[in-house]
Structure formats: C-alpha cells, structure tokens
N, C-alpha and C positions, 0 to 999 in steps of 0.2 A: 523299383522301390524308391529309390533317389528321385523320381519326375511323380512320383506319389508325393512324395515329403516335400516338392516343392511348391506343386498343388495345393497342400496345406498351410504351406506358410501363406502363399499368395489368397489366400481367402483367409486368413486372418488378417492378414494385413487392408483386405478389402473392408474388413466387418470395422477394421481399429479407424480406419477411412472414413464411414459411414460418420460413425460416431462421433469421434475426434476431428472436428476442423483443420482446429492450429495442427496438430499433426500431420493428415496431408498437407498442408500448404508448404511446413518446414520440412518434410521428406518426399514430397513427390512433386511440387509443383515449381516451375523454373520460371523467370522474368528476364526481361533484356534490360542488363545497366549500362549505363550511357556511358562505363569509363570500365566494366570488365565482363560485358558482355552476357553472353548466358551464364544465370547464375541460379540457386535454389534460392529460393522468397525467406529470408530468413527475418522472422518477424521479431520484432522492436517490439520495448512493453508495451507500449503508448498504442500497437496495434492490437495486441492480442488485447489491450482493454475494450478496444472501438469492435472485436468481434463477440465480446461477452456480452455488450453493451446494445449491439444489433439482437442478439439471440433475447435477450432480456426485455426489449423496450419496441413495441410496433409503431411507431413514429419517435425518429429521432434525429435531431439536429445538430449538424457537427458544423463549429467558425473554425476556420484553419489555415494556418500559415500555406505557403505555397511550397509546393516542391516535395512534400514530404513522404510522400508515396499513400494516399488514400484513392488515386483511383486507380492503383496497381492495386491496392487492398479488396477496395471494394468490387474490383474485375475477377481476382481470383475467388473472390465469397460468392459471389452471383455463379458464378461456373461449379463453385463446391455444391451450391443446391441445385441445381440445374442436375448435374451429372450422377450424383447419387441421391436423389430425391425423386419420385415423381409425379407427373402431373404439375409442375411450377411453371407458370407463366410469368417470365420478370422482364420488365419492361424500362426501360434508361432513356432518359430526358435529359439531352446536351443543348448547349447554345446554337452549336449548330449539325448540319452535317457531316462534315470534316471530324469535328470532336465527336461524333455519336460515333463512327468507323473506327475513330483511334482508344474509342475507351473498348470497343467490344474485340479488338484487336489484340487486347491483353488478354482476356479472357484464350481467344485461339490460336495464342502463343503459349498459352499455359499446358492448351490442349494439345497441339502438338508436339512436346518432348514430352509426354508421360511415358511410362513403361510398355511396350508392346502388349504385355498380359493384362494390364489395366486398361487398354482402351479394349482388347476384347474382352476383358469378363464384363464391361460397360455397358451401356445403353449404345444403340449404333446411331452414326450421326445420318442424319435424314434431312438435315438444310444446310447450303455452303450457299451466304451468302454475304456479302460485307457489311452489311446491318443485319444480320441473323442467325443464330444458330439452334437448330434443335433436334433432340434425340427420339428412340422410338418408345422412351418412357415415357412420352407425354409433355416433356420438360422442352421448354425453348426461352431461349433470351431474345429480345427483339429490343435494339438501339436507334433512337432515331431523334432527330433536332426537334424540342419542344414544343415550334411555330405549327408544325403539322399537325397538334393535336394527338396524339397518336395513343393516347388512353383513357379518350373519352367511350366510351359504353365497352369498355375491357373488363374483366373479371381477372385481375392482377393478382398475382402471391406478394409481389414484392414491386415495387417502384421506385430507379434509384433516379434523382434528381441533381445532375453533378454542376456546379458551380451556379448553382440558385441567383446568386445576388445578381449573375449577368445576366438571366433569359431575357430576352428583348421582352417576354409575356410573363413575367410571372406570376400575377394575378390568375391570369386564363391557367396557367398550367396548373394553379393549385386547383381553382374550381373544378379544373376535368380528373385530377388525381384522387381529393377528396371524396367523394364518392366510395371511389376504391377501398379504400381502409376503413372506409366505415360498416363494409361486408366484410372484413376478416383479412384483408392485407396491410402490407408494411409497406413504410414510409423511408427510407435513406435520402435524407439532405444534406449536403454537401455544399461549400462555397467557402472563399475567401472575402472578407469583408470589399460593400461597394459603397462606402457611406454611409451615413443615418439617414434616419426617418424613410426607407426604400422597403418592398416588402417585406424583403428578407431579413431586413432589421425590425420591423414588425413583430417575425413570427418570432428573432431570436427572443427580443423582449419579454413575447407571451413567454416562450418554452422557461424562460430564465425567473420569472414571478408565476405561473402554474396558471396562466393566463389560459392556455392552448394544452393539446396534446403531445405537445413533443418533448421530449427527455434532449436536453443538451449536453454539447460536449465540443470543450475547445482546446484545441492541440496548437499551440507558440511555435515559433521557429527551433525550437531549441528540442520537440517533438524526437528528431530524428541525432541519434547518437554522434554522427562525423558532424554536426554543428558547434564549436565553442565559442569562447569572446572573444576570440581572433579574427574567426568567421564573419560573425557578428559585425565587428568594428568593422572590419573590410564595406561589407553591403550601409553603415552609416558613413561612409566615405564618401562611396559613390554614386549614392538615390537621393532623391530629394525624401524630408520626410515626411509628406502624405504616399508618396511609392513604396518607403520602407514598412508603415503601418499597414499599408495596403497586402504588403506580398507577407514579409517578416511581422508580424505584431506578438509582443509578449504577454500582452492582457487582451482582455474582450474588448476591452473600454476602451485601448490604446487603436486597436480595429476600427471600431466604427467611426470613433470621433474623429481620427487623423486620416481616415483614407477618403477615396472620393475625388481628388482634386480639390480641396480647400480653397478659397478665395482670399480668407488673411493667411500671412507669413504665423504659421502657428510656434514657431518658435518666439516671437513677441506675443501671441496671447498666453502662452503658458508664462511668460514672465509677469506677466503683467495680473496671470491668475494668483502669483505670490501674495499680491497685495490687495486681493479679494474677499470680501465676506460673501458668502453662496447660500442662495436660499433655498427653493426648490429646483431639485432636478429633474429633467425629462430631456426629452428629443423633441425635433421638427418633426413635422407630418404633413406631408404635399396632398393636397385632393383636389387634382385639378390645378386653377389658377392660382385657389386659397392657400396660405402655410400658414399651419395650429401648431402651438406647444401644447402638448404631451405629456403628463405624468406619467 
C-alpha cells in the first residue's frame, strides 16, 4: 500500500512537472554555483518573468548585463521542453565550440542529479554526446558554434542564440535561423551589449520601435538579488567605463552607447553633453566601408 501511495505521489508530481515550469526547476532541478556548489535553481523574479515572457512571445530578445544566470536559465528551459515534451528539436548557436559544450553542459548537470524515479518514469536517453542530447521521445538538443551553420535546412522547435552581439557571423546566422520561425519555431536571443550600430543593435532597435518580430527584454546588473551599490561601486573602481557598460549596464542606452571600446574618453563627452542642445537621434550603421546615421 505505502509503494502504491508513493507511485501516486510520484505521477502527480510528474503531471505538476509537465505543466508547471518554474516548479520543476525550483523543486527538481540542481546547478553548480561557483561559491556553494550544487544547489536547487532557485529562481529570481527577473527569471520567472524571462520564462513567462519565452512561453508568451516566439521571437524574443533579451540585452543583459553579464553574470546574471540566463544561460543557467535558459539551459534548464531547453532541457524542461526536451524532457517532458515530445518531438522538440532545439538547437543552440554559441560563438564558439568551447561555449556550445559549456552551455549544453548545464542542461546535463541538471540531468544528472534528478530523482531516480524521474529519470525512469522519463523519456530514456539515446545520445551521450558533448554537443548532444537526445531522448526516445523524439526530443533532442543539439549545441554547436554558429560558424558551422548548423540550422540551415533544420525544422527547429526552438533556437537559442547565446551572446548574439559576439558571433563572429551574425548576419549569416540570422539568415540561416530565419527561415525556422517563419514555419512555427522560436527564437531566444541572448547577448550582452557589443556597441552600436552592430547587428545585434540593429535588431534590438527594430524589437524596441516594432520595427522586427522580436519582443524585448532587458535585465541591468542589479537583475540578480546579491547585487547592491556596494557591489556596484566596487566594479566602477576597477573597470574602465566602456567595460563597466559593457558587462554591468543599467539602461539599454547606457549598453549600447558606452560599450564597444569607445575611442573618446566618454567621461568628457558626457560632460561636455551638459552643455548641448540635441537634435535628432539615431545610431551609426557600417555597410561595408560606408558609415550612415540612422534614425
């Protein structure tokens, strides 16, 4: 009777699984933190908005400070659909090889400390590969460096694209994803700002005036709860500040315009913008040899 009644809980709790995201992820799924080891994924608002916000919106673009756990995030979300969905094909676009391994790494560290009865009542796993994993529901994640190409003539559920603004191709890698979402798949963009007028300042533009399809969303340094103006002030000590816009930014604006490597000292053009009248604004936009301003 008692391994009846336990049977029962364990398939409710599989069905509240199914359903409920944030639920497994804050009760079954574990991550490696860099200063207390294996721990449950205990989600922050700022995350459980960015999983509402994926479920809601099939292209969508997140500018985001550095560090803050979105591709701990988005490793255990790709593995939620993967493992109790089937038939997903989802496919991850990193800069390079190294980062395609380490993001899909999360994912089967997540997979590995689940409950004994949860990986058997599961889908069983049918690929062990360091860029791959896949179940015999049909469901597989496949990671691999952008350059490769590697979702050009693919039939994708889901396409996560992590640190956009760096791909050495980002161009190419939109034209080959594109496609994808325009038959019924999603889009995850992800990146830290790389400067203006660059693709990925491009699309945020579009996303941000309805230019494009993407739904945006931008998470500051201050994203993640153990960050305050202690924090803060420490990292405006020690960075220069097109590094601190770069990694730390608290506005969008603050992102694009100060990161990059700047050429003036943007501490004298912000002073000197005191005493400015401004007319129209836009951005740079390189094509090629030529640079246009941009409304």
């Amino acid at each position: 009777m008692n391994t009846r009644l336990v049977e029962l809980k364990q398939e409710a709790e599989w069905r509240r699984c199914v359903r409920d995201e944030s639920y497994f992820l804050q009760n079954y799924w574990h991550i490696a933190h860099p200063a207390h080891g294996r721990i449950l994924f205990g989600l922050r608002q700022a995350q459980e908005e960015a999983i509402q916000h994926w479920a809601a919106n099939r292209y969508s673009l997140t500018l985001k400070a550095r560090q803050i756990g979105w591709s701990t995030l988005v490793a255990a979300h790709q593995f939620w659909l993967a493992f109790f969905h089937p038939d997903q094909n989802i496919i991850d676009l990193s800069r390079t090889e190294r980062e395609s391994v380490l993001l899909l790494r999360k994912s089967k560290y997540g997979y590995q400390h689940l409950p004994k009865w949860m990986v058997e009542r599961g889908p069983k796993s049918l690929v062990e590969h360091q860029q791959r994993m896949g179940f015999d529901n049909g469901s597989q994640i496949t990671s691999l460096p952008s350059a490769s190409d590697p979702a050009r003539g693919e039939s994708a559920t889901l396409i996560v694209v992590d640190e956009w603004a760096f791909l050495p191709n980002p161009e190419d890698a939109w034209s080959s994803i594109e496609p994808v979402a325009d038959v019924g798949g999603r889009i995850i963009g992800l990146s830290t700002a790389n400067g203006s007028g660059n693709f990925y300042h491009q699309l945020w533009v579009g996303a941000t005036t309805g230019a494009n399809k993407f739904e945006p969303m931008f998470y500051p340094w201050s994203a993640t709860e153990d960050r305050g103006d202690s924090w803060y002030q420490e990292k405006v000590e020690s960075m220069l500040p097109w590094q601190l816009a770069q990694e730390y930014p608290t506005t969008p604006e603050e992102a694009f315009v100060k990161s990059g490597n700047p050429v003036f000292d943007l501490d004298i053009l912000e002073e000197m913008s005191k005493h400015t009248t401004f007319g129209e604004t836009g951005y740079l936009h390189r094509n090629g040899s030529a640079i246009e301003f941009r409304i």
